[in-house]
VEXGU-559384 format. One record per residue (C-alpha): y, x, z; residue number from 1; residue in three letters; chain. Coordinates in Angstrom, 1 decimal, decimal comma. Each point is the difference from the previous one (the first is absolute). Example, Ala and Ser with C-alpha at 12.3 -4.5 7.8 and 13.67 -1.06 7.14 Angstrom:
BEGIN
ATOM      yy      xx      zz  torvex  pado  drennu
ATOM    -4,5    12,3     7,8       1   ala       A
ATOM     3,4     1,4    -0,7       2   ser       A
END
This chain:
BEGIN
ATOM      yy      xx      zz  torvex  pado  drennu
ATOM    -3,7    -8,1    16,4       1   unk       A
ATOM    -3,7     0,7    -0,6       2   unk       A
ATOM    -0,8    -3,8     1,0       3   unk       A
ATOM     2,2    -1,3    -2,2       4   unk       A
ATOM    -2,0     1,9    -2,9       5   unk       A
ATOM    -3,3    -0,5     1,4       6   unk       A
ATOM     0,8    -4,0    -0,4       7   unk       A
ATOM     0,7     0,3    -3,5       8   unk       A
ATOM    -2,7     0,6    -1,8       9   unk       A
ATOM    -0,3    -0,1    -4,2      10   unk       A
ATOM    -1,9    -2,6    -0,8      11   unk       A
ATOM    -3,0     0,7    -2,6      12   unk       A
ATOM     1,1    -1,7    -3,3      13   unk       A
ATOM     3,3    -2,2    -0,8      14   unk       A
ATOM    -0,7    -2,6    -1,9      15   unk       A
ATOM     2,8     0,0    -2,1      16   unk       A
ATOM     3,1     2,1    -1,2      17   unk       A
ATOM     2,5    -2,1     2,2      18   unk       A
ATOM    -2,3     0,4     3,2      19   unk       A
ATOM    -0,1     3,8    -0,5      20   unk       A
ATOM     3,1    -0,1    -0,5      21   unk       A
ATOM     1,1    -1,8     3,4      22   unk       A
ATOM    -2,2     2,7     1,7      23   unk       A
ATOM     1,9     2,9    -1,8      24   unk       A
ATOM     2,7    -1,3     1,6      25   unk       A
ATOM    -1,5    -0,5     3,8      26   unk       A
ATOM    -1,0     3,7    -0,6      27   unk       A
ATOM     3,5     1,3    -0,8      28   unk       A
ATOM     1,1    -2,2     3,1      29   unk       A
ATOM    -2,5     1,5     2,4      30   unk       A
ATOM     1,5     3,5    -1,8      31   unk       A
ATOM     3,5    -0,8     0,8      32   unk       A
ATOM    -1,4    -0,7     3,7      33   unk       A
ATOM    -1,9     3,5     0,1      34   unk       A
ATOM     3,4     1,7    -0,8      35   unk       A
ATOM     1,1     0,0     3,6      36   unk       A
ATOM    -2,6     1,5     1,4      37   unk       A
ATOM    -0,8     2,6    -3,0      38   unk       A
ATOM     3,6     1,5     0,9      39   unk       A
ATOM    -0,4     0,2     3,9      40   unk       A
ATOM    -3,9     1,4    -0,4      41   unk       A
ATOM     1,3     2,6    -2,7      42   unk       A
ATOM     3,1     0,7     1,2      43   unk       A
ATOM     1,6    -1,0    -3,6      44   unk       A
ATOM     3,6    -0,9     1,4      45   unk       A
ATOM     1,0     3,4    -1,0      46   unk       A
ATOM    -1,1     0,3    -4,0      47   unk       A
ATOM     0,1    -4,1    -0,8      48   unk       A
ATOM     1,3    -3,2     0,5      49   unk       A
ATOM    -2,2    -3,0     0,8      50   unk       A
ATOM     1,6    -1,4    -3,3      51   unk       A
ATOM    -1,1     2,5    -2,1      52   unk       A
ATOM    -3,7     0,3     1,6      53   unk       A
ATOM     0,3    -4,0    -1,0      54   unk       A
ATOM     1,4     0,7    -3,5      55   unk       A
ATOM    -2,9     2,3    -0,3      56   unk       A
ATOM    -2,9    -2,2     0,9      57   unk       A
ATOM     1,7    -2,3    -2,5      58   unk       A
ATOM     0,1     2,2    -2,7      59   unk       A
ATOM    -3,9     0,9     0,5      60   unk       A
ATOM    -0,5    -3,9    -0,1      61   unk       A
ATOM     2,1     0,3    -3,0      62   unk       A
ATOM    -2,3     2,6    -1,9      63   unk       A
ATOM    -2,4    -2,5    -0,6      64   unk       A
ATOM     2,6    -3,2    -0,4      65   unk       A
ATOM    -2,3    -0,2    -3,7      66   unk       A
ATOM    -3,2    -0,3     1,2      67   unk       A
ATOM    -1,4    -4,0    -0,7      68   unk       A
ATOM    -3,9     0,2     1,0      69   unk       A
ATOM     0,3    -1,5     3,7      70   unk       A
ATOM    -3,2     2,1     0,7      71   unk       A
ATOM     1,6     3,5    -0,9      72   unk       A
ATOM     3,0    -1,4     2,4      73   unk       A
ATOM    -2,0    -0,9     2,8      74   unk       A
ATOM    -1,7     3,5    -0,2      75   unk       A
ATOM     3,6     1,4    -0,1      76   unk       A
ATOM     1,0    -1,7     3,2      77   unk       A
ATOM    -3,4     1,3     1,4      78   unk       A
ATOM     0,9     3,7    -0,7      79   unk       A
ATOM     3,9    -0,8     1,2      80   unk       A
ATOM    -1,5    -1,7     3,0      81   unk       A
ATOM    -1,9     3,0     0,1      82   unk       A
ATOM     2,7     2,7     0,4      83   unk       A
ATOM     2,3    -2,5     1,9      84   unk       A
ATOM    -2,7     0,3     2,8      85   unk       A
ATOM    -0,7     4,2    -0,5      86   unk       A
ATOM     3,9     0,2     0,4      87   unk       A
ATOM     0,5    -2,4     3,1      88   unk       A
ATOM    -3,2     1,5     1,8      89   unk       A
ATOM     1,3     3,6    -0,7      90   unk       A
ATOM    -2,3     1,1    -2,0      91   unk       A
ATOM     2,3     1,5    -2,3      92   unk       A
ATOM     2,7     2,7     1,1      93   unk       A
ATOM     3,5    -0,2    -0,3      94   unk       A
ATOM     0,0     2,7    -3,2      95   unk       A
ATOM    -1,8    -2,7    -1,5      96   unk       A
ATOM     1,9    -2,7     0,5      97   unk       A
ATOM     3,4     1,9    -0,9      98   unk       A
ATOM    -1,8     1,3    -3,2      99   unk       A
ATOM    -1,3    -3,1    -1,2     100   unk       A
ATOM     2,7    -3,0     1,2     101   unk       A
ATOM     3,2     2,2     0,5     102   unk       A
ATOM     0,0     2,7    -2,7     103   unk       A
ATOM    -2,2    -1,5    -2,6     104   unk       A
ATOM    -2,0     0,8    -2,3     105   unk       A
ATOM     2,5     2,0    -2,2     106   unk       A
ATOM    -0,3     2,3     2,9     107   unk       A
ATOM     3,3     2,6     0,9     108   unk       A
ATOM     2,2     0,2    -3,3     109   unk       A
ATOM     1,2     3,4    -0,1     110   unk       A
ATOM     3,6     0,7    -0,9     111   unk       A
ATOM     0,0     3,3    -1,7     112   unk       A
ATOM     3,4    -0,1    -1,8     113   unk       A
ATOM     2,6    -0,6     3,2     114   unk       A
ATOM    -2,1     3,8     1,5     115   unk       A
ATOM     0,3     2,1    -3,4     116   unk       A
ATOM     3,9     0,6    -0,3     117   unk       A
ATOM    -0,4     2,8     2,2     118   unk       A
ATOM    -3,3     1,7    -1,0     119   unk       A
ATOM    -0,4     3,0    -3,0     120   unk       A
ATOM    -1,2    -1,1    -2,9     121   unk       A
ATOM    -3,3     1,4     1,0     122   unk       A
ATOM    -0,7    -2,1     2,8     123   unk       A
ATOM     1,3    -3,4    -2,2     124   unk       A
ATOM    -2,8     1,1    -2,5     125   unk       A
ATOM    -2,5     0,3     2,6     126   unk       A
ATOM     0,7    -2,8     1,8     127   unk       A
ATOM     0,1    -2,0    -3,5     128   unk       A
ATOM    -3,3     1,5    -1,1     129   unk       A
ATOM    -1,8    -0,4     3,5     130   unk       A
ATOM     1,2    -3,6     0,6     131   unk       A
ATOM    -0,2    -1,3    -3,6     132   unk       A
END
């Protein structure tokens, strides 16, 4: 997998919107490539599907669908390119990976109202007060 990236390189400047467009799309391919081999290095088969690691890169594309300059897009597909190759050549741990691509950036949603039916009144206004 790390040949495939170290052929595909970003090139320096598109010269228009439509040619940094096609290499948006090359990137996201090469992505969707990487998926594989992310799971078996990571050991992700247990928290995520390789469709949703795919839906994920997609929706970090996505973030920046609204961005026009080519220039700020090729630097975009540098820093992607960037953390594409950090996360194939392991320089990330898994914790990152799952806290980034699999969780989100929402982070754990905590569901305080199915645990208080049971508590004092006490505890539900100290949890409410701590966690608010």
């Amino acid at each position: 997998m790390a040949q495939i990236l170290k052929s595909f390189r970003v090139p320096p400047n598109s010269a228009s919107l439509e040619e940094a467009r096609t290499r948006t799309f090359e990137f996201f391919r090469t992505c969707c490539r990487s998926i594989p081999h992310v799971m078996d290095v990571y050991n992700l088969h247990d928290v995520v599907t390789p469709s949703q690691l795919r839906s994920a890169a997609a929706a970090e594309l996505r973030k920046n669908a609204t961005v026009t300059n080519p220039k700020v897009i090729d630097m975009l597909l540098f820093k992607g390119m960037e953390e594409l190759m950090n996360i194939v050549n392991q320089s990330k741990q898994r914790h990152h990976i799952v806290g980034k691509y699999v969780v989100g950036n929402q982070g754990l949603v905590q569901d305080l109202a199915a645990k208080d039916h049971d508590k004092s009144n006490f505890l539900k206004n100290f949890y409410s007060s701590n966690y608010s």
